[in-house]
C-alpha positions in Angstrom: 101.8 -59.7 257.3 100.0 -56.5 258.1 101.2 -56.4 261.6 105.0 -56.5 260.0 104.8 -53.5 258.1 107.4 -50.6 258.8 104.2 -47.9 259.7 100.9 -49.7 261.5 98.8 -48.2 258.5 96.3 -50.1 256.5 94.5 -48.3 254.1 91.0 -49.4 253.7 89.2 -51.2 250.5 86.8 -48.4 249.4 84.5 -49.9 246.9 83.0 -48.4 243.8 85.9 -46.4 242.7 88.4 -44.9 245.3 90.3 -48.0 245.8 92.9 -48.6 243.1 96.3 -50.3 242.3 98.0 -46.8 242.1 96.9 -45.9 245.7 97.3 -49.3 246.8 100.9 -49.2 245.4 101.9 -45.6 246.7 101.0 -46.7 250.2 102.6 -49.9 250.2 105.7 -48.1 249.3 105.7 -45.5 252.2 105.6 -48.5 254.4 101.9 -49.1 255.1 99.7 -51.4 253.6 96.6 -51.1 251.4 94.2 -53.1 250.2 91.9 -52.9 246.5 88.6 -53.3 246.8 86.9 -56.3 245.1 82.8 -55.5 246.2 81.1 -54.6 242.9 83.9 -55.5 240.7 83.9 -57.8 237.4 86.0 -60.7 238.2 88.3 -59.6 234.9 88.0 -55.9 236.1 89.5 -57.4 239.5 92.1 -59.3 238.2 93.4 -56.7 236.1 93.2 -54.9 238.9 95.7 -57.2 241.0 97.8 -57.6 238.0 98.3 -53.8 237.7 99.1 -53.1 241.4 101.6 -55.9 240.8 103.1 -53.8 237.8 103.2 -51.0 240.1 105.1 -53.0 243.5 106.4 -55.9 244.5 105.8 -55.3 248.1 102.5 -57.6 249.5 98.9 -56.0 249.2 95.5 -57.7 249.8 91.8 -57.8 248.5 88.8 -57.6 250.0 85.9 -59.1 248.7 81.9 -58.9 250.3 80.7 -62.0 251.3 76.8 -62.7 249.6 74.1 -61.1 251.3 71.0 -62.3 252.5 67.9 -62.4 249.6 65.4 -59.5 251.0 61.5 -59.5 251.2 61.5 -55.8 251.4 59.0 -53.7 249.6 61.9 -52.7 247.0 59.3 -51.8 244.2 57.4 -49.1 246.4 61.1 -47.9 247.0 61.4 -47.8 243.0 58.7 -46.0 242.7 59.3 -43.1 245.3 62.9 -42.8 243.8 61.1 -42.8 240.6 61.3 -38.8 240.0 64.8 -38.1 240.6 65.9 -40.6 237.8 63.1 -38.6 235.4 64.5 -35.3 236.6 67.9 -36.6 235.3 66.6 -38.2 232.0 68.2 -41.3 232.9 66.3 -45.0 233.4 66.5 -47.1 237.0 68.2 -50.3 237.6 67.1 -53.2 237.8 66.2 -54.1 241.7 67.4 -57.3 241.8 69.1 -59.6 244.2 72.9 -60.8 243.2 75.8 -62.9 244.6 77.9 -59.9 243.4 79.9 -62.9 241.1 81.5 -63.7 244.3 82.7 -67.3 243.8 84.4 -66.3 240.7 86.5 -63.8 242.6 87.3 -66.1 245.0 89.1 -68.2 242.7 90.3 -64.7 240.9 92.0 -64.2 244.1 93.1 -67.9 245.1 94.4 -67.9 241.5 96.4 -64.8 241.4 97.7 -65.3 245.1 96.7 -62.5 246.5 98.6 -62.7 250.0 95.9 -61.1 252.2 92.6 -61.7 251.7 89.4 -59.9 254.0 86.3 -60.1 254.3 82.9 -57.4 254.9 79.0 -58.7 255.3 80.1 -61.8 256.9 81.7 -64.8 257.5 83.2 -66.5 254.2 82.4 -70.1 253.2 84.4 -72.9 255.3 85.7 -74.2 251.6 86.5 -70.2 250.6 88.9 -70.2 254.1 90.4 -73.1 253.4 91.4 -72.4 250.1 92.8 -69.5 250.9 94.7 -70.6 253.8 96.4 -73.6 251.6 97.3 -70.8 249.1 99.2 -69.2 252.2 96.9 -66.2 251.9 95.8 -64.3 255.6 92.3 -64.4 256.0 90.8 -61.0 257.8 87.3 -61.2 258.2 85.4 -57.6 259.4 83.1 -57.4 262.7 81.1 -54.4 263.9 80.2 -56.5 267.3 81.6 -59.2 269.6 79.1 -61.5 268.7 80.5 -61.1 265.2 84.2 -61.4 266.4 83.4 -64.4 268.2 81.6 -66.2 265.0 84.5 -65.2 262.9 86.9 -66.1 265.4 85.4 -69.8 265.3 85.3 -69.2 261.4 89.0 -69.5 261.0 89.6 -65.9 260.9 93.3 -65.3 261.1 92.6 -61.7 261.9 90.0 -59.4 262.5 89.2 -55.9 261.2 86.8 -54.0 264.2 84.5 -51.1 262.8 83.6 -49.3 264.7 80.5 -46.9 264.3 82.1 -43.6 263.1 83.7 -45.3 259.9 82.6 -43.8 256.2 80.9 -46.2 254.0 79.3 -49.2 254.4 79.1 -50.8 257.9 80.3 -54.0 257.5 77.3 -56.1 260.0 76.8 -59.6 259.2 72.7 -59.3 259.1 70.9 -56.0 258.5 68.3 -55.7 260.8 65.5 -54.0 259.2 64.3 -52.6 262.1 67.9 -50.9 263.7 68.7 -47.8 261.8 72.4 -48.7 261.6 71.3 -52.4 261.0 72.8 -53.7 264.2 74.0 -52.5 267.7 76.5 -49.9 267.0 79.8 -49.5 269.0 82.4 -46.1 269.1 85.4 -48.1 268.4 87.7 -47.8 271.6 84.8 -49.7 273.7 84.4 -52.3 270.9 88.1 -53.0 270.7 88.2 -53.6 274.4 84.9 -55.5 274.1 86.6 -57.7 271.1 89.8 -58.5 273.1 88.3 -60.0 276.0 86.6 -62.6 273.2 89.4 -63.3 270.9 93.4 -63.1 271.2 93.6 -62.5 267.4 95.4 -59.3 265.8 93.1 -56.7 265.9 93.0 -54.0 263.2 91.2 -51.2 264.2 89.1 -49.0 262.2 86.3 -46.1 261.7 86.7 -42.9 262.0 90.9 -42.7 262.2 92.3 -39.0 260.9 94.8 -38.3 262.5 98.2 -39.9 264.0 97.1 -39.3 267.3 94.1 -41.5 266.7 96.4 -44.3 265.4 98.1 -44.0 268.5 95.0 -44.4 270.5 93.8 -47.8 268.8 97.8 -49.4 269.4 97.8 -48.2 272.9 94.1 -49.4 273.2 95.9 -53.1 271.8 95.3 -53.0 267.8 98.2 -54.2 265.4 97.1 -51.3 263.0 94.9 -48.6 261.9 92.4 -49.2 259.3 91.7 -45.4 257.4 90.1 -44.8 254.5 88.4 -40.9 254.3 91.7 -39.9 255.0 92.7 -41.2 251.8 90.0 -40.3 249.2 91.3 -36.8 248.2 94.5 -38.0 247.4 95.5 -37.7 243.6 96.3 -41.8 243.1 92.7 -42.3 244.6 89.4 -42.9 241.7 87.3 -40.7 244.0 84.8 -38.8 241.7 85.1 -35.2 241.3 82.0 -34.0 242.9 82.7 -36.1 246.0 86.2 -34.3 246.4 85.0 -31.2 246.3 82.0 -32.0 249.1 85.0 -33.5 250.9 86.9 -30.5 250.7 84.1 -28.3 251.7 83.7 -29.8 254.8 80.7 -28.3 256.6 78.1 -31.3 255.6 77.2 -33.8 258.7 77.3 -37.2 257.8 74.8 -39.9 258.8 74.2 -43.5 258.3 71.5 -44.3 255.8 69.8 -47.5 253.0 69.1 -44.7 250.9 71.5 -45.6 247.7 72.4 -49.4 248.6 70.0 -50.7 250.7 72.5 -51.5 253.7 73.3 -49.4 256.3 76.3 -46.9 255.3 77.9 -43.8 256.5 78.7 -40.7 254.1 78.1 -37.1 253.4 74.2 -35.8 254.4 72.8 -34.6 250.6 69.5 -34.0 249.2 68.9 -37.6 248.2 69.8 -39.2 251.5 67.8 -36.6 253.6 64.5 -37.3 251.0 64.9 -41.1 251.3 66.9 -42.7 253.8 64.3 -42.7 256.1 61.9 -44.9 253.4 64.8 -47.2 252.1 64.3 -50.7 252.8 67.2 -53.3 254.1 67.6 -54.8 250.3 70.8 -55.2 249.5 72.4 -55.5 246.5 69.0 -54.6 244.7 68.7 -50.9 245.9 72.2 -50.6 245.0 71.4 -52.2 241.4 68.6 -50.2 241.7 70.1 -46.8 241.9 73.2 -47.7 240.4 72.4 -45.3 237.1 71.0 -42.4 239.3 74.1 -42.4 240.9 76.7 -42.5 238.0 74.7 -39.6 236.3 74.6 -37.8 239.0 78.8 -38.1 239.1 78.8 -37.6 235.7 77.1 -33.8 235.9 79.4 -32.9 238.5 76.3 -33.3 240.9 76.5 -34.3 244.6 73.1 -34.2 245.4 72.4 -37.7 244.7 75.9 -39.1 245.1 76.6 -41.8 247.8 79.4 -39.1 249.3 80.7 -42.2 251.9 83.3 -40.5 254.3 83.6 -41.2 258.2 82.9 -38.4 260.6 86.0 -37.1 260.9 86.5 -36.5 257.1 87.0 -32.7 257.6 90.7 -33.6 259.1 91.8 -35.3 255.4 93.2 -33.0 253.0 94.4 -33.2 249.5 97.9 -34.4 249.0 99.4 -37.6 247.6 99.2 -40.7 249.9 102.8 -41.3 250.8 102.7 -37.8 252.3 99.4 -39.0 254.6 101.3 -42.1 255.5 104.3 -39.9 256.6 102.1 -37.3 258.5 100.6 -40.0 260.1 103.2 -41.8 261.5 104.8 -38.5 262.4 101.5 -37.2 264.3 101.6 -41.0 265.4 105.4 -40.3 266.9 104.7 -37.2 269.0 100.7 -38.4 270.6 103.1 -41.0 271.9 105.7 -39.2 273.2 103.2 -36.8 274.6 101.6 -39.3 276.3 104.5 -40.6 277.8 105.6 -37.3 279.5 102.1 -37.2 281.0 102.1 -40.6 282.5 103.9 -40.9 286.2 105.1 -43.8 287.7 
């Protein structure tokens, strides 16, 4: 279904607020195809979400939901406690750091339920029982990998297709296990390399993603064998996006590196370099979702007063290329860009 869309465009699921059913919607009618993001959602708050985009098109969408992490031993109380002072300094209290299943089986049958037609899949491989279900619904089952070894487990997983990250992409990376001890939480991979690396393990439909901005790029991932272009920093200035207003305007500003840090979730993720990250990413354990529950209140006050200095800013390292226009007119220029990288490249080839 994604691979039969009139422009090879997938917008990505971007948890905790860009993603919503009027983005979703906007793209899907310009001829790409987005996804809402189900990570850190209620089950109700995702259903309603599903119905709505439905309200808004009757073209096909999907859902992504993140698969149960692992239950950490980390030190997450001496995390608490070094975080401790930037909660005071805002007068507001810490989360709880706990460990949760993020209500996934509920969404699962949210989604089964509501027939979502498209269903994928980030922090690993989904339950034999959740693939099936969704496959005898007639939903598409992607399933994200950041390594071959992950495309080859998923492969055997019943994937139907696969979503490769590769290491530039904004937010969280999507590896199976965090390894404590790897700063990115597994071996990372610049994407061109990994989707060669992937196709010599799998014949599934590859869709391609981290650190896409601009046509050209799309080009260069079809060319390179992908059925589409995942991109989703090139989408969170755009009005029909819930991206906070803080994080727009860092966005627009463009002159902060990003890196990859544990420093508001506890898993490895990629955004904008602020004061928080640079003050803790180096201490933060791998303890996800409980340094997300964690700092969960820090953050949302910290959006709230207009703030980004202890924001999760998540954008991919070429954010600086997005603008600020509506998200048909990105899906346009895209394709557009897409059009003449192609036609370039075929004056330039001989023979």
């Amino acid at each position: 279904m994604i691979a039969e869309t009139r422009v090879p465009i997938v917008v990505a699921p971007m948890a905790g607020g860009p993603s919503t059913p009027e983005l979703v919607a906007a793209v899907a009618g310009a001829g790409a195809f987005g996804f809402l993001a189900g990570g850190m959602l209620t089950p109700d708050r995702l259903r309603a979400q599903v119905e709505r985009t439905r309200e808004l098109t009757a073209l096909p969408f999907g859902a992504n939901l993140f698969v149960p992490s692992r239950e950490s031993s980390a030190d997450v109380e001496g995390y608490r406690r070094r975080v401790l002072a930037e909660a005071e300094r805002r007068g507001v209290a810490l989360g709880e750091p706990v460990w949760d299943d993020d209500a996934y089986p509920a969404k699962v049958d949210v989604l089964v339920e509501t027939g979502v037609p498209v269903v994928s899949f980030t922090f690993g491989l989904p339950r034999p029982s959740d693939v099936d279900r969704f496959k005898a619904a007639g939903a598409t089952v992607v399933m994200t990998v950041t390594t071959p070894a992950e495309a080859r487990a998923a492969a055997v997983a019943g994937a139907d297709v696969l979503c490769v990250q590769g290491s530039a992409a904004g937010g969280h990376r999507g590896v199976f296990i965090d390894d404590p001890v790897h700063p990115a939480g597994a071996p990372s991979y610049d994407l061109l390399p990994l989707l060669r690396l992937v196709a010599t393990q799998t014949d599934l439909p590859l869709v391609a993603a981290g650190g896409i901005a601009h046509g050209a790029d799309v080009a260069a991932v079809l060319a390179s064998g992908a059925v589409a272009a995942q991109l989703g920093t090139a989408f969170l200035r755009c009005p029909e996006a819930g991206t906070p207003a803080a994080h727009r305007a860092a966005l627009a500003e463009g002159d902060r590196e990003t890196a990859v840090t544990r420093a508001f979730s506890g898993r490895p993720a990629r955004g904008l370099v602020n004061r928080f990250m640079a003050d803790h990413g180096a201490s933060a354990p791998a303890a996800y979702p409980d340094v997300n529950n964690l700092t969960k209140p820090l953050r949302a006050a910290s959006a709230a007063a207009s703030d980004p200095e202890a924001m999760s800013l998540w954008a991919g390292q070429a954010y600086p290329v997005a603008g600020e226009r509506p998200a048909a007119e990105v899906v346009a220029d895209l394709a557009e860009q897409a059009r003449r990288a192609v036609a370039r490249l075929s004056a330039r080839v001989i023979g």
